[in-house]
N, C-alpha and C positions, 0 to 999 in steps of 0.2 A: 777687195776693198783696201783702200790704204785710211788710214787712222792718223790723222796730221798734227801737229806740235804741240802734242801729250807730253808731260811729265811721264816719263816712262822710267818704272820701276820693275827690273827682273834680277832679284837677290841672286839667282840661278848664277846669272853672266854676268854680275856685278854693274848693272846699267841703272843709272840715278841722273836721266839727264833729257834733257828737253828732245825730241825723238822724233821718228814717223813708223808706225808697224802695217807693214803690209802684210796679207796675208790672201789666198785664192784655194781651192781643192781641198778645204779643208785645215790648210796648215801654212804655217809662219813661212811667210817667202825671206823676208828682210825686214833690219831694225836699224834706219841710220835716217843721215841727216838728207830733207830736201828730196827723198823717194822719186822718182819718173813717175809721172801717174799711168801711162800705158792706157789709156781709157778705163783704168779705175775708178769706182765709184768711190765718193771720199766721204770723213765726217772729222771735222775740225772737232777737236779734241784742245784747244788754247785753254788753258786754267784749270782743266782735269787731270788725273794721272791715269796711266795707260797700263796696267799691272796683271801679270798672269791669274787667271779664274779662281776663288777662291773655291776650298777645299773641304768641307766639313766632315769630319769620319763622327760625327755623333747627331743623329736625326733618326725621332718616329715619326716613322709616315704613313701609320695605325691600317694599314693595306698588305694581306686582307683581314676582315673582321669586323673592323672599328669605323669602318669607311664614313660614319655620320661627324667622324673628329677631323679625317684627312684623307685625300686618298693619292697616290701615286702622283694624277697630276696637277691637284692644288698645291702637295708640299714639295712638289720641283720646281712648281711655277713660282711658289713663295721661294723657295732657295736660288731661281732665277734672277726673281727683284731682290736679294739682299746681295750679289753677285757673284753667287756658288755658280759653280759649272760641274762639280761633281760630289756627291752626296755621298755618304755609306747610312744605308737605315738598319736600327739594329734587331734582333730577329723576335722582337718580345710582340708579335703579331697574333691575331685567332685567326688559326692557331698560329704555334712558333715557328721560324724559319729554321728548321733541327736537318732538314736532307737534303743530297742530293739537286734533289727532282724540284722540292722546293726555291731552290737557286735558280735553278733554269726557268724554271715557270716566272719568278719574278725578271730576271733579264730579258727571257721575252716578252713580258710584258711592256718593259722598260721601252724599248726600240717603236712602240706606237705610242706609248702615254706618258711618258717621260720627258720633260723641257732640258733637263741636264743629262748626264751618265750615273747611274746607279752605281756603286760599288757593296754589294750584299756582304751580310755580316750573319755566320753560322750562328747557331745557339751552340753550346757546350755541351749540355743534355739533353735529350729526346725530350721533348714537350717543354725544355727550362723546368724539368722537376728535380733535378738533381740527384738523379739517381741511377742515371744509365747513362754511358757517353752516344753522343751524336756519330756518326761515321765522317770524322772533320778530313778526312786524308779523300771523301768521296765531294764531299762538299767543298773543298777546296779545287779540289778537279774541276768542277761544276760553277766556279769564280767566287769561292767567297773569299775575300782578301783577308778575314782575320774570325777570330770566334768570341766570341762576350756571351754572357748571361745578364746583360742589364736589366736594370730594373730589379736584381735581386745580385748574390753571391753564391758559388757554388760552395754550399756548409759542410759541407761532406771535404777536410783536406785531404782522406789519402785519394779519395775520386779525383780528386782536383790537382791533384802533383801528378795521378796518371793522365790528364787530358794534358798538362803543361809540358811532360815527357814526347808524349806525340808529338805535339804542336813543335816542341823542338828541333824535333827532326824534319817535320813537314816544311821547317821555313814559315809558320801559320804563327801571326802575333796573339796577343788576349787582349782582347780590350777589356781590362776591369774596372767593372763596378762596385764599390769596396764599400760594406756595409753588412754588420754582425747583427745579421737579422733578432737574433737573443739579446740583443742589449735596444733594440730598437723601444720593446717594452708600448709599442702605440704609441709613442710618438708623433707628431704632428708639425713641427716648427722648433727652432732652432731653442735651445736649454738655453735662456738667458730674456732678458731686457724685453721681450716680446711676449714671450712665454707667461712671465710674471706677469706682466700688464694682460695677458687674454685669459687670465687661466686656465690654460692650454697645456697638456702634456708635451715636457719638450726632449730634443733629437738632442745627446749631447758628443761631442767632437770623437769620444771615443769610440762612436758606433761606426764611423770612419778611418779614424787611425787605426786600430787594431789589426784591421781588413788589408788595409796598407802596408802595414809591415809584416805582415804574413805574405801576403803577393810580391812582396819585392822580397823576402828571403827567398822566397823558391823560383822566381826570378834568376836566383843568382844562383840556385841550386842544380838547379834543370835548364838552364840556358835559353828558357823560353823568352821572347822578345814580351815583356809585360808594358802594358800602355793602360796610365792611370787616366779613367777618365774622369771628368769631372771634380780636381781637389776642389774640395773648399774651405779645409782647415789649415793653419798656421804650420802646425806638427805635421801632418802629410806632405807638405812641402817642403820642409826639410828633410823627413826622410826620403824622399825621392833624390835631392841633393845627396845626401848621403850614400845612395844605392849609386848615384852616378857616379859616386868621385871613387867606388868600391870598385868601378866598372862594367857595373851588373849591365843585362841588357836591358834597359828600361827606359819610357819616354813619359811625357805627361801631358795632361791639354787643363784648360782652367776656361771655365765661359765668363760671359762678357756677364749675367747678374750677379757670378759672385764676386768681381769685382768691381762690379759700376755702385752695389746696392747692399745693405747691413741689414742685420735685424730692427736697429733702434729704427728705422726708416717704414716699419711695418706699421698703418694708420690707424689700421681695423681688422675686423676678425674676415679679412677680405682674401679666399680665395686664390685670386690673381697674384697674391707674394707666397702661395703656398707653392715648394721644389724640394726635388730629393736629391743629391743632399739640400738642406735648407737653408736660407739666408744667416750666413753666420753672423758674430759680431765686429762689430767697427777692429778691433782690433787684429782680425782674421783676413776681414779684407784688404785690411792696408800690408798685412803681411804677403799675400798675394801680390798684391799689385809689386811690391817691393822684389819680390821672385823671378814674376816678370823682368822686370828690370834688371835683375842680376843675372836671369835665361837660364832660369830652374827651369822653365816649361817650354816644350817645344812647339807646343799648338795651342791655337783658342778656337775650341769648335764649341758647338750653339745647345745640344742638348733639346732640339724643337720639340715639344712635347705640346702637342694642341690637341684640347678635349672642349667641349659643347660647352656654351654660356648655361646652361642649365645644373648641368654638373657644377661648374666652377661657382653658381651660386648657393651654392651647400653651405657656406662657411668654412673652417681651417678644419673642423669638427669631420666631414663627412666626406669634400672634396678631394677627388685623387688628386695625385700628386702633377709638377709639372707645370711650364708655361712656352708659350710659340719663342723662336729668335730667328728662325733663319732672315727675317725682315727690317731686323733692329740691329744686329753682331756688329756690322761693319761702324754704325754711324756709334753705338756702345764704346767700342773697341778704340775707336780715332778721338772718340772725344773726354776718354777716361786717361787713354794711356798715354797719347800722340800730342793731345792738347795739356793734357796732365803734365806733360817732361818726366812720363817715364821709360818711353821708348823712340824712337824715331822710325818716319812711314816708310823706310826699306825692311827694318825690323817686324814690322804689324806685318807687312806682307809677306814676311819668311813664314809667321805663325800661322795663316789663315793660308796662304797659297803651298809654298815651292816644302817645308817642313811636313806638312800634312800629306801631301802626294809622295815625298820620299818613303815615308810611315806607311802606306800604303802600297806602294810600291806601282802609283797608279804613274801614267805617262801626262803627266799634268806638273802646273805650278811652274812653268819655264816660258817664255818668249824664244825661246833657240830656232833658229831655222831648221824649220822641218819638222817641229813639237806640233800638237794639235793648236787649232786655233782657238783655243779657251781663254778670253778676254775680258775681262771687267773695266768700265770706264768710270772712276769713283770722282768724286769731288771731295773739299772739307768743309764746303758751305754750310750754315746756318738751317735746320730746318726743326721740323717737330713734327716728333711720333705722332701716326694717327692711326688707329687699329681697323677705323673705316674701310682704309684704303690696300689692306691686308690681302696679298692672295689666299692668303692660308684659310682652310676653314675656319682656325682656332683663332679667337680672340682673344686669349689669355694672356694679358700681358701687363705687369705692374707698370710700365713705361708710358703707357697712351698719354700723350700729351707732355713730354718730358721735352724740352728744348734742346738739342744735340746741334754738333758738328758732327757732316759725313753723310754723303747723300751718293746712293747709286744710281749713274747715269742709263750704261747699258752695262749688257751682259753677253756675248757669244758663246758657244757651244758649236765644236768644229768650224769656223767661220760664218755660223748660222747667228741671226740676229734674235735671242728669246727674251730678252727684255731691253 
C-alpha cells in the first residue's frame, strides 16, 4: 500500500514534510516524494498526517479476571481506534502477571486476540503483595519489557532496592507507581476545591511526592532505569527535572486527564472524574502542561482503566478507582497541548510514538525503511467525544461529549489495516 500526500511526521528521521509512505511484507519500503505505485493499492492521506503508531506503555486490559471491564480484544481494539499499534498492559490482573509462564500465556494469547502487539509488563512481587520478589530475570526471558507494581507501591524499601538492584543488572526498567499507601488515609479525590465542596475524604500531593523522591533516590543509587508513571503533581515534576539534570536514570510519562482537566472542574459526586492519582488542582495542571513544554516528560501514555457502568455509578464514595483513554489521548493531547501553543505536532509525536518505543526498547515509533509498518493516520479536525462509539467495554469517561481537535483516521499494525 502506498499512503499518498500525508503530512508525514517521523521525529525518528527528522521528516516534517508533505510525503508518500509505502510499505508491503509487513514493513516500511520508502518515504519520499510522488512513490511509483507498482500496482499498489493506495489511500490519499491530503490533509491528514502520516506518523509512526502510537505507543502506550501504561494500559489495564483487566485480562484475565476482570474480563466483564475489558478483555484483550476490546482494549487493543480501543487502543487501535485511538491509534496505538503497541500497548504494554500492567500486571495488576486476577490473578497478577508475577511469572514466567504468565508472560507466555499472555503473548500467546496476544497472536489470535490481539488488534495491536502486546508489550507485558512483570509484577515486582509474587501476587503484587509485596513481600516476595517475582523471578523478573525468568520473566524478562519470557518478554516482559519492564516490571511495575501499579496500582499500588512496593512499601517494603529494602525489598524494593533489592528488586531495583536486579533489575539493574537485568537491563529491566520499573515502571512506578508512586503512592504512600499510609498517607493515603481513604482517600478518595484530590485534598482541595472538590473535596470541600463533596465532603469527600481527600488524596493530598504528598501521598505522591514522597513515593517520588524515594524512587528517583534509589534510581540514582542503584542504576535502575525508573519511569514515573503517571505525575500528577507540581513537586513530582520537578523532582523528576531534578533527578534528570543529576543524571540519574529516569524518565516520566504525564496522561492527557491530568493535563486536559482540574479538580475545580469536578461537577458532582460522579464517579466518571474519580483516578488514581486524582484530578489535581488548576494550579498542578498548568504546571504540567508547562513541563511538557519545557520536556520534563518523555511520554504521554493513557492509564486505560475501564470498569462497568454499574460500578462506576457507586459515587466518589465506593467506586474504584480509574477511567478508559486509549480512545480520547490522541484528540486530549492535540487539542490541549498542540492547539494550546504548548507543544508542536513533531513534539506530541516524539511523546506518544518514537520516546515511548525507545523506553521500551520496542522496534516501533519510526517510519525508517525496514521498521514494522505501524502507522497511524491522525487528522486535527473538529469533532466530539462520544462514549457510544467506544471500542472499549469501559464507559468511564469524564470527557463524553467534550468538543476536541484530533481525530483518528486509521491505524496499521505490521501493514495490516485494524482500524
Amino acid at each position: 500500500m502506498i499512503l499518498r500526500n500525508g503530512h508525514v511526521i517521523d521525529p525518528a528521521n527528522g521528516i516534517d514534510r508533505i510525503a508518500d509512505v509505502a510499505f508491503a511484507d509487513g514493513v516500511i519500503k520508502a518515504v519520499g516524494d510522488s512513490l511509483p505505485a507498482d500496482g499498489s493499492a493506495e489511500l490519499d492521506c491530503r490533509g491528514s498526517y502520516v506518523v509512526p503508531g502510537f505507543v502506550d506503555l501504561h494500559v489495564h486490559l483487566r485480562d484475565p479476571g476482570q474480563t466483564a471491564k475489558e478483555t484483550l480484544a476490546s482494549g487493543t481494539a480501543a487502543a487501535a481506534a485511538g491509534g496505538y499499534t503497541a500497548v504494554a498492559p500492567m500486571p495488576n490482573t486476577s490473578p497478577a502477571t508475577d511469572s514466567a509462564e504468565k508472560i507466555e500465556t499472555l503473548l500467546a494469547r496476544a497472536k489470535s486476540e490481539c488488534y495491536v502487539k502486546l508489550l507485558p509488563i512483570t509484577a515486582v512481587t509474587i501476587g503484587q503483595e509485596g513481600k516476595e520478589l517475582a523471578d523478573l530475570a525468568a520473566a524478562q526471558k519470557a518478554g516482559a519489557l519492564a516490571m511495575s507494581e501499579d496500582g499500588k507501591s512496593v512499601m517494603d524499601i529494602t525489598l524494593y532496592r533489592e528488586a531495583l538492584q536486579i533489575a539493574a543488572k537485568l537491563g529491566l526498567p520499573m515502571f512506578a507507581h508512586c503512592e504512600d499507601k499510609n498517607l493515603v488515609a481513604g482517600g478518595v479525590i484530590n485534598a482541595g476545591i472538590a473535596s470541600e465542596k463533596l465532603g469527600l475524604p481527600g488524596i493530598t500531593n504528598a501521598v505522591e511526592d514522597v513515593i517520588t523522591a524515594r524512587d528517583l533516590i534509589l534510581a540514582g543509587e542503584t542504576g535502575c532505569h525508573v519511569h514515573l508513571c503517571h505525575v500528577s503533581t507540581a513537586f513530582a515534576a520537578k523532582l523528576l527535572k531534578a533527578a534528570k539534570d543529576e543524571g540519574y536514570p529516569v524518565s516520566g510519562e504525564v496522561c492527557p486527564h491530568h493535563f486536559a482537566m482540574c479538580d475545580d472542574e469536578i461537577p458532582e459526586d460522579d464517579a466518571n472524574y474519580k483516578m488514581n492519582p486524582p484530578l489535581r488542582s488548576r494550579k498542578d495542571m498548568e504546571a504540567l502542561r508547562k513541563a511538557i513544554r519545557d520536556g520534563v516528560f518523555d511520554c504521554i501514555s493513557t492509564d486505560h482503566a475501564p470498569h462497568t457502568t454499574e460500578e462506576k455509578s457507586r459515587g466518589f464514595a465506593k467506586a474504584p478507582f480509574g477511567i478508559v483513554g486509549s480512545e480520547t489521548a490522541f484528540a486530549l493531547s492535540y487539542t490541549t497541548l498542540v492547539k494550546g501553543g504548548y507543544i508542536d505536532m513533531p513534539t506530541l509525536v516524539r511523546m506518544m510514538s518514537t520516546n515511548p518505543s525507545r523506553i521500551a526498547g520496542h522496534k516501533g515509533g519510526t517510519l525508517s525503511v525496514g521498521a514494522p509498518a505501524d502507522i497511524a493516520v491522525v487528522t486535527g479536525e473538529e469533532c466530539t467525544i462520544d462514549k457510544s462509539y467506544f471500542r472499549s467495554k469501559g464507559k468511564n469517561t469524564p470527557f463524553d461529549g467534550k468538543r476536541v481537535y484530533g481525530k483518528v483516521l486509521a491505524t496499521f499494525v505490521d501493514g495490516e489495516r485494524v482500524y
